[in-house]
C-alpha positions as CSV (number, residue, x, y, z in Angstrom):
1,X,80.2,37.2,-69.5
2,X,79.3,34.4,-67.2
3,X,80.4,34.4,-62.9
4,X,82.1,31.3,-61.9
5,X,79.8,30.2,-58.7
6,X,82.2,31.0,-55.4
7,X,82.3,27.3,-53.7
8,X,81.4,29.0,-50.3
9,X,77.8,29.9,-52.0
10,X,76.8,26.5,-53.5
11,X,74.3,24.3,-51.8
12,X,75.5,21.2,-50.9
13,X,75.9,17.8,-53.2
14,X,72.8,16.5,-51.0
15,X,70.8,19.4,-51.4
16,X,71.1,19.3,-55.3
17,X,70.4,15.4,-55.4
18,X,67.1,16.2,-52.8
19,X,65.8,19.1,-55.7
20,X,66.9,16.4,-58.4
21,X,64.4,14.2,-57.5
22,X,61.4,16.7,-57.1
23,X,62.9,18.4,-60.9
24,X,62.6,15.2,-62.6
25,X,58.8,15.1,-62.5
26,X,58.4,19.1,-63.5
27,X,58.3,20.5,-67.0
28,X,60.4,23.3,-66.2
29,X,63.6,23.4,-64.6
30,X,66.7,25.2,-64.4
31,X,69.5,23.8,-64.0
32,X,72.5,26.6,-62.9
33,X,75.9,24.9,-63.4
34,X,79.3,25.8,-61.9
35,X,80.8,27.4,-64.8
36,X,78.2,30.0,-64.8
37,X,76.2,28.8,-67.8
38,X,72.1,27.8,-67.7
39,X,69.8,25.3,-69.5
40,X,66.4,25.2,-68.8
41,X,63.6,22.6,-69.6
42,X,62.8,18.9,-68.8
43,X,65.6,16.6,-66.7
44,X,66.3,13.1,-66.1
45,X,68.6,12.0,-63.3
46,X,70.0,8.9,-62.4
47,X,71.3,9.0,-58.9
48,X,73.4,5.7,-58.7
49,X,75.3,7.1,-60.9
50,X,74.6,10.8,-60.1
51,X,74.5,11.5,-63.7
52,X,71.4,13.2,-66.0
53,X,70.2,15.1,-69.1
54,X,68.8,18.3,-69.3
55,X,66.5,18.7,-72.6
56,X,65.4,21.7,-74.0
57,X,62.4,20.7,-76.9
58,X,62.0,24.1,-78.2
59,X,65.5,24.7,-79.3
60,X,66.0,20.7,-79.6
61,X,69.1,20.6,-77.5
62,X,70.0,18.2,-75.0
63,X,73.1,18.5,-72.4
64,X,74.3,15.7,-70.2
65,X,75.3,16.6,-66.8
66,X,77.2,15.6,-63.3
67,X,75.3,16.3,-60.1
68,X,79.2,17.7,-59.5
69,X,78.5,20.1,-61.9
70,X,75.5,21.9,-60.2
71,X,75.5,25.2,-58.7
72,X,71.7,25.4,-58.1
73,X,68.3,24.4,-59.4
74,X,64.9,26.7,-59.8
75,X,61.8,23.9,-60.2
76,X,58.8,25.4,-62.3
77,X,56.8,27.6,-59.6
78,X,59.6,28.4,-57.7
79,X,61.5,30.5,-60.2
């Protein structure tokens, strides 16, 4: 069972876009969504239109995603 992210406990949109730009150069990421679900591995992110990809090569899935949509980010090393 996953735990919807209270919206008093998520960073802010500006936050997220700041760690977006740092992820998109890391092998490892983890993206932590609002609904409570996780994807980890490489991302993309396009921040005019605040949109990216998360892809995951070992189990060859890929999940498009909204910058709206974030609850938090771990970068490789920080985790």
């Amino acid at each position: 069972m996953v735990r919807r992210v209270p919206e008093h406990e998520l960073p802010s949109v500006e936050e997220l876009i700041a760690k977006l730009k740092v992820a998109h150069t890391k092998n490892m990421v983890r993206l932590h969504f609002k609904d409570g679900s996780s994807e980890a591995g490489a991302v993309t992110y396009v921040e005019r239109l605040g949109t990216g990809r998360i892809i995951d090569v070992t189990r060859e899935v890929a999940r498009d995603y909204n910058v709206y949509e974030l609850a938090g980010i771990d970068i490789e090393g920080e985790i």
